[in-house]
N, C-alpha and C positions, 0 to 999 in steps of 0.2 A: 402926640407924646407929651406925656407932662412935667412941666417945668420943675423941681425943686431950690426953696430957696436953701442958702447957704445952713440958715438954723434950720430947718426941718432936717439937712440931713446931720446934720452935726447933732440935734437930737436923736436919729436915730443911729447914730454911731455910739453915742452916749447907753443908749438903750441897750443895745446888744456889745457892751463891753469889747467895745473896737474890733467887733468882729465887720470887715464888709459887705462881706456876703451876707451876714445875717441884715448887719442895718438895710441892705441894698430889698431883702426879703420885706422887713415890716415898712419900706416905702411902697414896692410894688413893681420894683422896678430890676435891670438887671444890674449884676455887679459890677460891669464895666459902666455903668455910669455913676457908681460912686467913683471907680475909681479914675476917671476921669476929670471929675469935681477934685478930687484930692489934688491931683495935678495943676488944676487952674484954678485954685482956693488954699491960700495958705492959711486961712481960719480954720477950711476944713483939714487940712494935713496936720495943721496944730490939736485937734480934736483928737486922730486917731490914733496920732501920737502919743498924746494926755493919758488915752482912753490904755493904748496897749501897756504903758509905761505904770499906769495903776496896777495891770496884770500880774507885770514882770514883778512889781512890789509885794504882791498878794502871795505871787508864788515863792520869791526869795523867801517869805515870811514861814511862810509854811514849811519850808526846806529846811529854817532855821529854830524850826519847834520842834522837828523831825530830832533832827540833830539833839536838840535838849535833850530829847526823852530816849536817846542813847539808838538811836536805828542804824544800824551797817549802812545799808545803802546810804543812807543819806550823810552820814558822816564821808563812805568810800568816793561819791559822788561831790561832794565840796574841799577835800585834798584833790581829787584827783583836775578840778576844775579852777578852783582858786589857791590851792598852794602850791601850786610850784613855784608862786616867789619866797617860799620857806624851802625850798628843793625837794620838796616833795615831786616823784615819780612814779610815775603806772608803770607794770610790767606786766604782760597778757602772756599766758603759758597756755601751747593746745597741743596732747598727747594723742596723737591718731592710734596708738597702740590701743589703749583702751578708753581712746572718744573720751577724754576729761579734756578741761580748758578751766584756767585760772586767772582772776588780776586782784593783782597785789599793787599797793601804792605805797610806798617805804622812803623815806629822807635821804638816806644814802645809795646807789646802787651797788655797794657794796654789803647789802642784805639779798640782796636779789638772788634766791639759791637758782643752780643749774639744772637746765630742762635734762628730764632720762628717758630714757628708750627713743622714742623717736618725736621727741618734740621740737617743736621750734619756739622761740621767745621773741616778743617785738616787746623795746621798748622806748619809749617818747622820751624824748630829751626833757629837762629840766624845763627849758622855759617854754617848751610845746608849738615853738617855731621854726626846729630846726628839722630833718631829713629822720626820716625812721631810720633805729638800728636793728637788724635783724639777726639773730645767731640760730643757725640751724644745728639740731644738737648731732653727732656723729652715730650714724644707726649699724 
């Protein structure tokens, strides 16, 4: 079985943008022994750390051009996941009458119109830690 030093795999974590499996691929080896290495090498844990946290930036980044260029989703997706310390709230609407399903994210939940026919509404608390509320609509 062959040995890897700390830098080869910390290069090849580098390599494949802190994927393990992948670095685990271009060493030859399987991914239980990076992630192994990760546990008993805190340069390497510092690595893929480094590596995934590059990720996380790349993608925040993109999420946040998205947003420039005026995209629903991705405006719906950054209320619904970072403003609720503005009180921003998702409300999910699903009508089995005729199979539609809606979410709205609104400041107040006194915008939140009333599910009809046979819907029911979940919606997430303000600060997205507390117990789902659920209102079944009267069919």
């Amino acid at each position: 079985m062959p040995q890897y030093t700390d830098q080869e795999i910390i290069d090849a974590i580098r390599r494949s943008d802190g994927t393990a499996r992948a670095a685990a691929r271009v060493l030859g080896c399987h991914r239980e022994t990076i992630a192994r290495r990760v546990k008993d090498s805190s340069a390497i844990a510092e690595a893929l750390r480094e590596a995934n946290d590059c990720t996380t930036d790349e993608a925040v980044g993109q999420l946040k051009r998205a947003i420039k260029r005026g995209k629903a989703w991705a405006i719906k997706f950054w209320l619904a996941t970072q403003g609720r310390h503005a009180g921003f709230t998702t409300s999910m609407t699903a009508n089995a009458a005729d199979r539609s399903a809606s979410v709205i994210i609104v400041r107040d939940q006194s915008q939140i119109p009333e599910p009809t026919g046979d819907g029911m509404q979940i919606i997430l608390p303000d600060n997205g830690r507390g117990g789902l509320r659920t209102d079944q609509a009267e069919t």
